[in-house]
C-alpha positions in Angstrom: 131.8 5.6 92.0 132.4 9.5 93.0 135.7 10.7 93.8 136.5 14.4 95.6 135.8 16.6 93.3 132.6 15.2 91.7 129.1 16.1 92.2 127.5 14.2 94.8 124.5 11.8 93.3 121.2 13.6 94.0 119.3 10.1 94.4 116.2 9.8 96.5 116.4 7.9 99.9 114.1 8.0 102.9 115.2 10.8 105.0 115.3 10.4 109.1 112.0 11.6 109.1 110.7 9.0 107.2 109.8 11.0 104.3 111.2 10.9 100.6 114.5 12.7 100.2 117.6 13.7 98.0 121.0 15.2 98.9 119.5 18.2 97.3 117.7 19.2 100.6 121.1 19.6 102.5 123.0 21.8 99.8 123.7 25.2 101.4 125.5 23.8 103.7 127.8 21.2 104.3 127.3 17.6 104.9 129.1 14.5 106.7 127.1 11.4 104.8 128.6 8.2 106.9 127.9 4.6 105.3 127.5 2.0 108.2 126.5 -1.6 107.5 123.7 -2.4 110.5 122.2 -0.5 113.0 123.3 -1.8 116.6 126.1 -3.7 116.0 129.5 -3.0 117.9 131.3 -1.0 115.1 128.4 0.7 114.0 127.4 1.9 117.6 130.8 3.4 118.3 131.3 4.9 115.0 127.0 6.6 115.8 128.1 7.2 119.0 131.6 9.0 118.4 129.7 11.1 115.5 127.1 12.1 118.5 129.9 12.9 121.1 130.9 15.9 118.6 127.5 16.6 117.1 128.1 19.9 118.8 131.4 20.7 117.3 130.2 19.4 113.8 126.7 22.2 114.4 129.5 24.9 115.6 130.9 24.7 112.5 128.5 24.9 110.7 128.2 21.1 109.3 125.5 18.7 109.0 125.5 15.2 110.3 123.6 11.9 108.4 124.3 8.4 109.1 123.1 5.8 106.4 122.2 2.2 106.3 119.7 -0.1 104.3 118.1 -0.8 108.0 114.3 0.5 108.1 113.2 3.7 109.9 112.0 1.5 113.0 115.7 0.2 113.4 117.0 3.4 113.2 114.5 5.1 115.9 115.2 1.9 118.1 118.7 2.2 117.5 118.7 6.0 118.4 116.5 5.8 121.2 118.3 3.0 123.1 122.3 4.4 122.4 120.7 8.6 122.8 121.8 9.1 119.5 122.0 12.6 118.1 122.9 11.8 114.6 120.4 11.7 111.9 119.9 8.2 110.3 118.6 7.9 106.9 117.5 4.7 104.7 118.5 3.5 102.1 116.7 0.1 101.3 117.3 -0.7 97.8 121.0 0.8 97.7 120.8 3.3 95.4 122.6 5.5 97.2 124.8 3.5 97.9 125.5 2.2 94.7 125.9 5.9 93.5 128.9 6.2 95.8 130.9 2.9 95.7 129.5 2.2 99.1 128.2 -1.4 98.0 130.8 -3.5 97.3 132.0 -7.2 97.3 132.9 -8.7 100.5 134.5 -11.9 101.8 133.9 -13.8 105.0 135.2 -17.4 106.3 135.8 -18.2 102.4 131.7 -17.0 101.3 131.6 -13.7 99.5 128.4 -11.7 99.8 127.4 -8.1 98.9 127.8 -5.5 101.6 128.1 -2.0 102.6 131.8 -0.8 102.7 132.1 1.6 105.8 132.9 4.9 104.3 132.7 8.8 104.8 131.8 11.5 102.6 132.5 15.1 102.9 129.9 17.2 100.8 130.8 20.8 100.7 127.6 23.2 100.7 127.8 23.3 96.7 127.0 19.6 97.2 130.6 18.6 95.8 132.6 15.9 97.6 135.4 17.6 99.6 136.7 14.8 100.6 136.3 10.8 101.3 137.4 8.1 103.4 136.5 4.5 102.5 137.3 0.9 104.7 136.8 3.1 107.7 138.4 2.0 110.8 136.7 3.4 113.3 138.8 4.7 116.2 139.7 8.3 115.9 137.2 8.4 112.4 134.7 11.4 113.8 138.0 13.4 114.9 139.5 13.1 111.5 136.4 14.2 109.7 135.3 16.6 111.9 139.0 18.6 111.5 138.7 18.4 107.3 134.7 19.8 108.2 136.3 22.6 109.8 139.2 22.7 107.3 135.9 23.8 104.4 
């Protein structure tokens, strides 16, 4: 599991475009890299569309956007489409990603545990180091708080 401070993994993922990827392609410049469990379900929608609502302010300073999920390209362009999303969305099917960063984690419902992905935030400065992180994401006021530590960089 990365911590601040650490390197971020540079493991390949399929990029919004649908095209093989690495955090590698984003040094440069700073990144947001947001771990959501399903595309278009409630939390997940707010948390998308509260990153969307200050895509602007995240581009003014200078910061890149990329939301992350094991859903396939053609949930995420459905997803985006219907909710006029203006984040990125990347895949991550067989979880390597989100193995890398802790993001996959044991979790309990009604008594059944089951393996899922713990909402989390990821602050990659443009030397592709994490800046800062925020994990069991509750996602009222989330975008706000990571868009002032963005600026803080």
């Amino acid at each position: 599991m990365v911590t601040v401070g650490d390197q971020a993994p540079d493991v390949a993922f399929e990029g919004p475009d649908g095209q093989q990827t690495s955090l590698a392609a984003w040094r440069g410049k700073p990144l947001v890299l947001y771990f959501y469990p399903k595309d278009d379900t409630s939390g997940c929608t707010k948390e998308a569309q509260d990153f969307t609502e200050l895509a602007g302010e995240f581009a003014s300073a200078g910061v890149a956007l990329l939301g992350m999920s094991k859903d396939s390209a053609k949930k995420h362009k459905a997803f985006t489409e219907k909710y006029g999303l203006k984040v990125p969305l990347a895949t991550d099917a067989e979880g390597k990603l989100l193995e890398a960063f802790g993001a996959w984690v044991e979790k309990s419902m009604y008594g059944r545990k089951y393996m899922g992905i713990d909402r989390s935030t990821f602050l990659i400065d443009k030397d592709g180091r994490i800046a800062a992180e925020w994990r069991k994401v509750k996602v009222p006021g989330h975008a706000k708080a990571v868009l002032e530590a963005a600026r803080a960089l």
